[in-house]
N, C-alpha and C positions, 0 to 999 in steps of 0.2 A: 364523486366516487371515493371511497376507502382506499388508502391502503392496500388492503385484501383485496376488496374488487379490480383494483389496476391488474397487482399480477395475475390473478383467475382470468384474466380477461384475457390477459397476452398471451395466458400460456393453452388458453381456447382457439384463438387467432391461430397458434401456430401449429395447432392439433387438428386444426377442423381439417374434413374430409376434400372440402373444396378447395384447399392452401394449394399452391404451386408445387413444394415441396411437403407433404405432410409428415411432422415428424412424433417419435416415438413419444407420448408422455414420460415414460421413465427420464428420458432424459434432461425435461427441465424439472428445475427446482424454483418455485416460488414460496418469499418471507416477505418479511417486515423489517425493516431497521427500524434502529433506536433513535432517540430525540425526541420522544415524548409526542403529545398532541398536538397538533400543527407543525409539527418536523420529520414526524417519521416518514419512510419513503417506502414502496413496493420496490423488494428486489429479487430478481429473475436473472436464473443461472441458466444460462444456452450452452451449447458445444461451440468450438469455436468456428465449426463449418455454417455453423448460423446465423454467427455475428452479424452481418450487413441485411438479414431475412429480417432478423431480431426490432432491429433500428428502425426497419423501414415499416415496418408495424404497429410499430412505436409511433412514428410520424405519421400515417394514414390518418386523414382530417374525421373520417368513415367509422374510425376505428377508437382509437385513445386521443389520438387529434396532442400530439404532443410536439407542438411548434417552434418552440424554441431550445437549441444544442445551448447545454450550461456546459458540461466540460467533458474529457477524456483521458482518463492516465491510467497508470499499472500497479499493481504491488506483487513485489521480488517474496513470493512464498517456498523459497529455496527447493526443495527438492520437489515438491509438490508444481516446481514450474513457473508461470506469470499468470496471475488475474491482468486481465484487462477490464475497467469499468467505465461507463458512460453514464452520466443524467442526462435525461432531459425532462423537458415542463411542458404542460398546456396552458398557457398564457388566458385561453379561453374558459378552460373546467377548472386552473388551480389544483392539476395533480402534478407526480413526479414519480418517475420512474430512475431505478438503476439499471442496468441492463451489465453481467459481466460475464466474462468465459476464461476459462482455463486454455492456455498455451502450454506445453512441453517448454523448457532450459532449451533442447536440441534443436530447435526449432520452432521458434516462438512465431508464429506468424498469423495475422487475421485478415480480413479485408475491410478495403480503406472506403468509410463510408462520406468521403469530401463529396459524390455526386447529390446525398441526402441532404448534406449540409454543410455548407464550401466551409463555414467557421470552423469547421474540427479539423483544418489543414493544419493549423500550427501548433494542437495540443497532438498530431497524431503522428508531427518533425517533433515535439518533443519528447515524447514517449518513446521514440526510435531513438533517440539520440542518449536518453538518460537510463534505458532499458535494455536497448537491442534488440524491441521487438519491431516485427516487417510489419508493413502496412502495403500488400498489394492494390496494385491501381491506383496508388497515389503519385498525384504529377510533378511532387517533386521533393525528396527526403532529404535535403541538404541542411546540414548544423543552422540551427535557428540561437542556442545561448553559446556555445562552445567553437571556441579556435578550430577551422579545420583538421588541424595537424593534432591533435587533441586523440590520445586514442583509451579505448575503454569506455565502460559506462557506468556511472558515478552512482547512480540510483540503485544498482544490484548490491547484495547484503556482501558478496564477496569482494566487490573494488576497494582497495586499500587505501582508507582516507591517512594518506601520508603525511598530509600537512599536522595532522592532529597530533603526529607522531615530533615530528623535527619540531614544533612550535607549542608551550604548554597554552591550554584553554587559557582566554583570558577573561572567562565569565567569571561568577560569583566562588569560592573555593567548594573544597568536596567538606558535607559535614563532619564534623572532628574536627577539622586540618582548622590552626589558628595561626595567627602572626608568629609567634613563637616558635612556630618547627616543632610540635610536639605531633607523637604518632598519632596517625588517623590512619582506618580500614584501607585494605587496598582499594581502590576507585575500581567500578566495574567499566567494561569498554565495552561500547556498541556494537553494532556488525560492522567488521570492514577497517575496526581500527585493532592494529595488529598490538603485541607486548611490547613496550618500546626496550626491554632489557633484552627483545630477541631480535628485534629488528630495527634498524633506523638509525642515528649519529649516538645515541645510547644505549646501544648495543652492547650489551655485560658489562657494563660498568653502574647499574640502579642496587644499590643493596636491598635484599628483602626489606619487607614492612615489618613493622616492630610490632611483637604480638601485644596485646594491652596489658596492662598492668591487673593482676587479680586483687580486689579486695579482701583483706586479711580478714579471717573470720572472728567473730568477739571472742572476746575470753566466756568461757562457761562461769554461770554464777557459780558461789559455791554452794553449797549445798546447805539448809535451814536448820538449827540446830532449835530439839525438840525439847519443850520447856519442861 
């Protein structure tokens, strides 16, 4: 099957009249991700009250026969809430599916699909832990990378990577910037890393950045004198 054919199909599955629940078409959204031929994937947008309806439709041998869970995580789309997305594969047909839903900030929560497929136990302790999103019915949300005592979650665009701040990057420099200390543009900061001249052990003590040097414009030729 296509691409196209996966999500038509799912988003049929979960329409059809005979479904347990039957739900409104307007509400899924089926596309296509990028990655060209042989990578690109069907992806299908659920509500989040349909997330585990979604999955297990996805897995039905009957249906898309999608056997194998590849992974489970989030992306922090700030006001707009949390994506939650999953792939999974048919090991059998060689398709793949995304499946993702919209959470609220307020209340981020979906339900925990570990009874479909015990392996998304630990991507779905890490999503909780690096997100803050709930994973109802799961048997057991305890810090999988992170120190108990550990508070916040790291993955949100607003956790304030502090280290970044007290310790400079020790990767490659920003371009401009040379050995010499000559001015280079201000470096832009990511989400979550704050001013360090507003916050952190250099704290009004950063002088602004130096604006660049303008190149002096040529002298005007003079003007041709007519023979």
């Amino acid at each position: 099957m296509t691409p196209e054919e996966v999500g038509e199909r799912l988003v049929a599955l979960l329409t059809a009249a005979d479904a347990d629940t039957p739900v409104d078409p307007e509400t899924l959204t089926a596309s296509v991700s990028g990655g060209g031929p042989g990578h690109e994937r069907a992806v299908v947008d659920v509500p989040a009250a349909l997330w585990w309806s979604a999955i297990a439709a996805v897995r039905d041998p009957g249906a898309l026969g999608c056997d194998f869970f590849d992974w489970l995580s989030a992306v922090d789309e700030l006001d707009e809430g949390f994506a939650v997305v999953a792939h999974l594969w048919s090991t059998r047909r060689r398709h793949g599916v995304l499946i993702r839903a919209k959470v609220p900030k307020d209340e981020p929560v979906v339900e925990s699909v570990v009874d479909l497929f015990p392996g998304a136990a630990w991507h779905e302790r890490e999503t909780h832990e690096m997100f803050g999103i709930g994973f109802t019915r799961h048997p057991d949300l305890r810090p999988l990378l992170l120190p108990p005592e550990f508070e916040g979650h790291p993955l949100r665009k607003e956790f304030v990577l502090a280290s970044r701040v007290a310790k400079a990057w020790p990767g490659a420099k920003e371009p401009g910037e040379s050995e010499a200390g000559t001015a280079k543009r201000a470096p832009m900061r990511p989400p979550g890393v704050p001013d360090p001249n507003e916050w952190g052990p250099m704290k009004g003590k950063i002088p602004p950045p130096e604006p660049p040097a303008r190149r002096a414009r040529p002298a005007a030729a003079p003007p041709r004198e007519e023979s």
